[in-house]
C-alpha positions in Angstrom: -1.6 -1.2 -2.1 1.6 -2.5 -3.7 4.4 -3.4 -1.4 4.3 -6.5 0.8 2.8 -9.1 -1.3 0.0 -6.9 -2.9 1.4 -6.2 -6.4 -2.2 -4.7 -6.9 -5.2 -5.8 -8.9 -5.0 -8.7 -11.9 -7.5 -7.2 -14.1 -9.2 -9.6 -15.7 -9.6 -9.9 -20.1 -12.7 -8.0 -19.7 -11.4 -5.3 -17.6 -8.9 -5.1 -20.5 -10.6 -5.3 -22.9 -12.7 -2.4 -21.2 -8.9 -0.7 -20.9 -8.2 -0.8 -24.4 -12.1 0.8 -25.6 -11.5 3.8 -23.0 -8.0 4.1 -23.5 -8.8 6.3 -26.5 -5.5 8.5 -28.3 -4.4 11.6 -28.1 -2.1 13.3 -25.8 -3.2 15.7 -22.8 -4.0 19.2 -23.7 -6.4 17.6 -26.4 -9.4 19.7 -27.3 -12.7 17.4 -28.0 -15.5 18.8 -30.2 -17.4 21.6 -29.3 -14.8 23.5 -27.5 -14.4 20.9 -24.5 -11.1 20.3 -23.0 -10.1 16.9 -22.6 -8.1 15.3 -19.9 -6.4 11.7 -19.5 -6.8 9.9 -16.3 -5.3 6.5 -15.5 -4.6 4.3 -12.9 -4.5 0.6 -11.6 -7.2 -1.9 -10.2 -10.1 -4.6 -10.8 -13.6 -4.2 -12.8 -15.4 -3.2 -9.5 -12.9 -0.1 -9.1 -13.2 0.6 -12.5 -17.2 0.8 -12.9 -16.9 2.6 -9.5 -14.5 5.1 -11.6 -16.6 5.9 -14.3 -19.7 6.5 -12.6 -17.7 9.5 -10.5 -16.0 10.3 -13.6 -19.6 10.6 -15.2 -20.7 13.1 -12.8 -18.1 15.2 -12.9 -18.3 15.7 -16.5 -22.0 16.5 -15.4 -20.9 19.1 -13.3 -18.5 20.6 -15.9 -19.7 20.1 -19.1 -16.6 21.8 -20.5 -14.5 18.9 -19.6 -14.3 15.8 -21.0 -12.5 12.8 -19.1 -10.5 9.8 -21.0 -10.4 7.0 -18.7 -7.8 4.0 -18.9 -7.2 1.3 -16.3 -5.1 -2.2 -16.0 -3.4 -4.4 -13.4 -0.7 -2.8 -10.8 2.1 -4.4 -12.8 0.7 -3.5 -16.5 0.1 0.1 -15.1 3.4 0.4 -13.8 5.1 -0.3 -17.0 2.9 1.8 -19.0 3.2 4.7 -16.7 7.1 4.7 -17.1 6.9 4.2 -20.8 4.7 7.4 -20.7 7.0 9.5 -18.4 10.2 8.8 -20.0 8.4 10.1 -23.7 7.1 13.2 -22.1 3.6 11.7 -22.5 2.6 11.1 -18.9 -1.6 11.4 -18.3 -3.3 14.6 -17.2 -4.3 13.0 -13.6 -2.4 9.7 -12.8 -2.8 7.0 -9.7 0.3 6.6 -7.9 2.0 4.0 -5.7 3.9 5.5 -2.4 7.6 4.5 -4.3 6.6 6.2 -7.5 6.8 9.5 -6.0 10.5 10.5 -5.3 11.2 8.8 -8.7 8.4 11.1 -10.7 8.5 14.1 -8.7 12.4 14.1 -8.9 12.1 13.6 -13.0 10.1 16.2 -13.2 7.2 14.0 -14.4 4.5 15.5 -11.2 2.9 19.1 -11.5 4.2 21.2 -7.8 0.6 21.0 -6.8 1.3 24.2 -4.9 0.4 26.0 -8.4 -3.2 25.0 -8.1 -4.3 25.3 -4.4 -7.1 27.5 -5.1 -8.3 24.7 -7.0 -7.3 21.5 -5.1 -8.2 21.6 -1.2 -6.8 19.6 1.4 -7.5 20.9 4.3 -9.9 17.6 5.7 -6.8 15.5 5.0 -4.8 14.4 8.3 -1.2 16.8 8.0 1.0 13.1 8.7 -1.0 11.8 5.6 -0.7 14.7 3.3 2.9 15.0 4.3 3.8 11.3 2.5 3.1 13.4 -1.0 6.0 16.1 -0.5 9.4 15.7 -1.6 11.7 18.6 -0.5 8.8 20.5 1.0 6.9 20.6 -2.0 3.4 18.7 -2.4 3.4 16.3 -5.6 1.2 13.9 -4.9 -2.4 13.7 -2.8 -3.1 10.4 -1.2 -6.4 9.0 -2.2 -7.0 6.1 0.4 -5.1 5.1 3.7 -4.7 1.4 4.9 -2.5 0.1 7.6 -0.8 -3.1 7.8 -2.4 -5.8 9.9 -2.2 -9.5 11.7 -4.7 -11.1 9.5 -6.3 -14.5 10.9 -8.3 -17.7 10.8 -11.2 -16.7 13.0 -12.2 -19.9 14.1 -8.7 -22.0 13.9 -7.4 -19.0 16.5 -10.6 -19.8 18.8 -10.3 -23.3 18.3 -7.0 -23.8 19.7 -7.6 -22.2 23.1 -5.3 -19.6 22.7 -5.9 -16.5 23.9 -7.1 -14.2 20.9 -4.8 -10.5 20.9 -5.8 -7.8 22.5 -5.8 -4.0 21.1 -1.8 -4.0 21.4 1.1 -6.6 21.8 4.8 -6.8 21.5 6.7 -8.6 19.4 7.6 -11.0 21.9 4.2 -11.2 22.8 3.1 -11.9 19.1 5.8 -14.6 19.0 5.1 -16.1 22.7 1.3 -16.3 20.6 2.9 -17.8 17.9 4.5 -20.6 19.8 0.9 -21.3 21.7 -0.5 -21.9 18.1 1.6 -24.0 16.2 2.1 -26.7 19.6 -2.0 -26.6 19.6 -2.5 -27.0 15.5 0.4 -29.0 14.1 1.4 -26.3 11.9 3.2 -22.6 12.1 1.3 -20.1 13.3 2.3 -17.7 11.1 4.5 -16.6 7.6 8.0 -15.9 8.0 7.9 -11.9 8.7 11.6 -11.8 8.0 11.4 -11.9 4.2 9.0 -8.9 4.0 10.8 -5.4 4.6 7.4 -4.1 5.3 7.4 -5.9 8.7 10.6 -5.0 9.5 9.9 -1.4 8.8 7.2 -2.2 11.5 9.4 -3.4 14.0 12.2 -0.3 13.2 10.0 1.9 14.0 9.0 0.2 16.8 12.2 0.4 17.7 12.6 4.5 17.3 13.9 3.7 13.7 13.1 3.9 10.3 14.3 2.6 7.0 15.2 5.9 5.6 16.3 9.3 7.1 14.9 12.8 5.6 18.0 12.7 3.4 16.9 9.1 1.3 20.0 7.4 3.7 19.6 4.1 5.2 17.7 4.8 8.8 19.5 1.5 10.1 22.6 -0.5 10.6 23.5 -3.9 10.0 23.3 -4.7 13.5 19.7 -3.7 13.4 19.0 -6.0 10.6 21.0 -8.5 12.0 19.1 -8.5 15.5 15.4 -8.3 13.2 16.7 -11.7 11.1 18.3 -13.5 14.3 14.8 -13.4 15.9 13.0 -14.4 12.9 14.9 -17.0 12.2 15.2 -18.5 15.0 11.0 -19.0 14.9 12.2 -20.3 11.2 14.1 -23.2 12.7 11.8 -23.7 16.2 8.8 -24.4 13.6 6.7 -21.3 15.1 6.6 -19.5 11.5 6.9 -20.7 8.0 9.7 -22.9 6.4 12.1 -21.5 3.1 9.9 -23.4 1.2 6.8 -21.9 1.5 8.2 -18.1 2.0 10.1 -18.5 -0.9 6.6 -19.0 -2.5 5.0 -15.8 -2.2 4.5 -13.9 -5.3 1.9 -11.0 -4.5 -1.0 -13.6 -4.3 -2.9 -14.2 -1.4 -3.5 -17.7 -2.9 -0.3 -18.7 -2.5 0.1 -17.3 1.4 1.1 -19.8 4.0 -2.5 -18.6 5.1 -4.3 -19.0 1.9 -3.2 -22.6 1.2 -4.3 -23.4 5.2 -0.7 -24.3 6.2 -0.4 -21.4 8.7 -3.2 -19.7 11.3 -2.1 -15.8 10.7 -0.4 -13.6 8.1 0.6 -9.9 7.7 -1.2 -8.0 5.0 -2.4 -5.0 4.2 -5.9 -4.1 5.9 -8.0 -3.5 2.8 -6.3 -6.6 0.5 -7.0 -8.9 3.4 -10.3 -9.5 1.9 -8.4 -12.0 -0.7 -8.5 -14.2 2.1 -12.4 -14.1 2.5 -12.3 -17.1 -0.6 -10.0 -19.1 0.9 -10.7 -19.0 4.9 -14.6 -19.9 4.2 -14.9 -19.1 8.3 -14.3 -15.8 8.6 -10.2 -13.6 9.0 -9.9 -11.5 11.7 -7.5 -8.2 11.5 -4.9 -7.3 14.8 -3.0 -4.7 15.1 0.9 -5.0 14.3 3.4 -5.8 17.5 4.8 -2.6 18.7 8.0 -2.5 20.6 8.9 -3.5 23.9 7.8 -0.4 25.8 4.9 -0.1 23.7 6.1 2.7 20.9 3.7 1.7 18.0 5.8 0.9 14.4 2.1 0.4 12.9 1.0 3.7 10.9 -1.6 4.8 8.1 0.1 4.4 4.8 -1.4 6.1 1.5 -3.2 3.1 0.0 -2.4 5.0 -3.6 -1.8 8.8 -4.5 -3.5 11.2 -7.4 -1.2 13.4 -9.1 -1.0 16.2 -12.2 1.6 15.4 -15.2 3.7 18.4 -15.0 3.1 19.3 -18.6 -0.7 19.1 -18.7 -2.1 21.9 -20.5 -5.1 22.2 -18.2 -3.8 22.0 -14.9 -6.8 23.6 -13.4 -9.0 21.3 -14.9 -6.9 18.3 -13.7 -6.8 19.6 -10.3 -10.4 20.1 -10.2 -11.2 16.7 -11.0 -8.8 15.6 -8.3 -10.5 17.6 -6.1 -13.8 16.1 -7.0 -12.3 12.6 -6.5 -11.1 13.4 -3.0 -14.1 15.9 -1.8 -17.0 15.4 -3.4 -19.9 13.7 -0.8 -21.3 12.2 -4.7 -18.2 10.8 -5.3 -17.4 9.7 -1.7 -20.5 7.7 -1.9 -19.8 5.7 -5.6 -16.4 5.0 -4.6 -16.9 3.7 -1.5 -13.6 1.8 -0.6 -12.4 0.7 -2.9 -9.3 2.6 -3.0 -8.8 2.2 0.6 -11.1 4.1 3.0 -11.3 8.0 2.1 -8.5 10.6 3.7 -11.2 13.5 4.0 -12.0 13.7 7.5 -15.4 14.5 7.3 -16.3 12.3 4.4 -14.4 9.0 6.1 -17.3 9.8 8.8 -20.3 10.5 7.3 -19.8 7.3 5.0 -18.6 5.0 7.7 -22.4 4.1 8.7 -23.2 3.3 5.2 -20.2 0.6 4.5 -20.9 -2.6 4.2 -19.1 -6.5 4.3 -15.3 -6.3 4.5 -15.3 -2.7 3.8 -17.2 -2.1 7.5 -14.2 -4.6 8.9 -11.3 -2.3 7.7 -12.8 0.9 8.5 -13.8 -0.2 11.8 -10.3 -2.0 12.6 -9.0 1.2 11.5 -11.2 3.4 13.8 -9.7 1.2 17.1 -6.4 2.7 15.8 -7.5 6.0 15.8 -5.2 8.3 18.2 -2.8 5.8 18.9 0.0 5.7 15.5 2.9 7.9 14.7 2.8 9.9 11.6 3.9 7.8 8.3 7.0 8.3 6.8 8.2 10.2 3.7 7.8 8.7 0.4 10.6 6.0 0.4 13.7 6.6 -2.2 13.1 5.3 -5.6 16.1 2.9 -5.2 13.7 1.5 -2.4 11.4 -0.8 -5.3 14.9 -2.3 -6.3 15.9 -3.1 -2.0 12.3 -5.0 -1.7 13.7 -7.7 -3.9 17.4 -7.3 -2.5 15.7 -7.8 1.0 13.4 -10.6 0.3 16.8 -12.8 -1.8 19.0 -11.8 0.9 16.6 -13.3 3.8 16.3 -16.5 1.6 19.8 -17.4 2.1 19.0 -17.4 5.9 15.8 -18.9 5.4 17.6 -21.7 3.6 20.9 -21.4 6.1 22.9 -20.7 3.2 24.6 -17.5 5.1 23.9 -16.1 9.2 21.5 -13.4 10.3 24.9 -11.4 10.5 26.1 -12.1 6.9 22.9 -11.9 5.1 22.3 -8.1 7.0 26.2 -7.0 6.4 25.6 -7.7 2.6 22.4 -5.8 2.5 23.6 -2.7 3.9 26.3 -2.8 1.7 23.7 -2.9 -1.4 21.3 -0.9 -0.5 23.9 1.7 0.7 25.2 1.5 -3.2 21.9 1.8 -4.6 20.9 4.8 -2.7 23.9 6.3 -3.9 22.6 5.8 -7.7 
């Protein structure tokens, strides 16, 4: 799940080597041998996604034997470049994986097929309403999520234990979270957790906490600088009391879990993503733990169920029934459910998410059962973020570093975001 320092899979040279064999040529609407239609399905991940891919991919060309599926696969940031490359020519794939902030960009450049032309073919009726909703952009449905994952307080099992400090409970506030904070880094010589005020991902968490959000229906900003301003004074006052991480470690992070306060054993928690918190499995030999988020002071939960990754239709396939049947089959199919497992976060049908939460195993039991404690008590997710949103992570994350490093106030650093990010939403 891309975003908050989770830039997605780094496939390894065998996994691309494995890219470039499937990769095949030809464009979609290709005919193979023997009549077959052929369609071109890409997205992003690791070897274990991928051999998890074909398989599924395998039995639904068993199943429709008048199909045949070209497969290709690389690393989140590889992908992402390609991807573009392929919209802008008018050469995007059949079926294509899709980050959250890809949507506005490709359904507005008319890259995504109105999947409204094939619902007699692609069901989504098991999928939560809130969840399905993410993939529409003005009122029309371009994109299905595949996977949903929720952002988390990822720990040290045993460092948390061993300080004495009392482990959190099924909710906190952020005060709370911070009043834990302090606890931790008095009883361990070290912060207790990364900076959160470099990562726009947390503050989303604590707008909506707040009755905010970072965008409005209309792709505006859903906050002022006084907001901001209030989110960075807290923050960095925590910066300067020694409760969370110094510049010099924030300014470290680079999508790796490796190089997480964390990771490198210089902090007790983190925030991550639920499902990429496994990264830290390597590193913490003694176990992580997930919490939920902080909510807000009367309790209203910022924490939701974000699309871990979407599937869409290239407007200009030439088989759009096809394509929509084999995104169908991804999403629906028990066979399917069953190969894939989680590893695209843990399934959005209802009834499949159920019948194959029994049969999960390892890290994959921890996220799906961390995520069942959630059940019933999130708000909805928001819309797709504005495309001009990938562009504000890094504005947010280099404006927060001149805080972080006391080279401007709370107040400055928030004034000259707005101004930014007002200017690039205008774009």
């Amino acid at each position: 799940m891309p975003g908050h320092r989770t830039k997605g899979f780094c496939a390894s040279a065998a996994a691309l080597a494995l890219c470039a064999v499937l990769a095949g040529c030809g464009g979609s609407g290709e005919s193979a041998g023997g009549g077959k239609v052929v369609l071109r399905y890409t997205w992003w991940g690791n070897p274990d996604r991928a051999a998890r891919t074909e398989q599924a991919v395998a039995l639904f060309e068993k199943e429709h034997p008048n199909v045949r599926v070209q497969t290709s696969f690389s690393g989140y940031d590889a992908y992402k470049q390609k991807l573009a490359i392929q919209a802008t020519g008018g050469d995007a794939p059949d079926v294509m994986q899709l980050d959250y902030r890809q949507i506005d960009q490709y359904a507005s450049g008319h890259v995504l097929l109105d999947l409204g032309k094939v619902e007699d073919t692609l069901h989504t009726d098991e999928i939560d309403t809130g969840l399905l909703a993410t993939g529409r952009v003005n009122g029309r449905q371009y994109a299905i999520p595949q996977g949903r994952g929720t952002e988390t307080v990822v720990y040290d099992t045993k460092a948390w234990k061993d300080s004495g400090v009392p482990l959190p409970g099924k909710s906190w506030t952020w005060s709370q979270w911070a009043d834990a904070m302090r606890e931790l880094a008095e009883k361990t010589g070290r912060p207790g957790s990364v900076d959160p005020g470099q990562s726009e991902d947390a503050f989303e968490v604590w707008l909506r906490g707040q009755g905010k959000a970072l965008y409005t229906k209309d792709n505006r900003l859903g906050f002022t600088a006084d907001d901001l301003t209030k989110w960075w004074t807290f923050t960095d006052r925590l910066r300067r009391e020694g409760v969370v991480s110094p510049a010099e470690q924030t300014t470290q992070l680079d999508g790796s879990v490796e190089n997480t306060p964390l990771g490198r054993g210089k902090a007790t928690a983190d925030f991550n993503w639920d499902a990429p918190s496994s990264g830290y499995l390597a590193l913490v030999p003694t176990g992580v733990t997930l919490a939920p988020m902080p909510s807000g002071q009367d309790g209203t939960p910022g924490q939701y169920f974000k699309p871990s990754m979407f599937l869409g239709i290239g407007a200009h396939t030439s088989h759009p029934e096809q394509a929509a049947a084999l995104v169908d089959f991804l999403l629906n199919d028990d066979q399917a459910a069953k190969i894939l497992g989680a590893t695209r976060g843990i399934p959005v049908n209802e009834t499949i998410r159920k019948q194959t939460a029994s049969e999960l195993k390892d890290f994959d039991k921890t996220v799906s059962d961390f995520q069942s404690s959630l059940e019933g008590t999130l708000k909805d997710p928001p819309q797709a973020p504005p495309s001009g949103d990938n562009a504000l992570q890094t504005t947010f994350q280099r404006d927060y570093d001149q805080v972080s490093y006391e080279r401007m106030s709370p107040r400055e650093a928030a004034e000259n975001y707005v101004t930014e990010a007002k200017a690039e939403l205008r774009s």
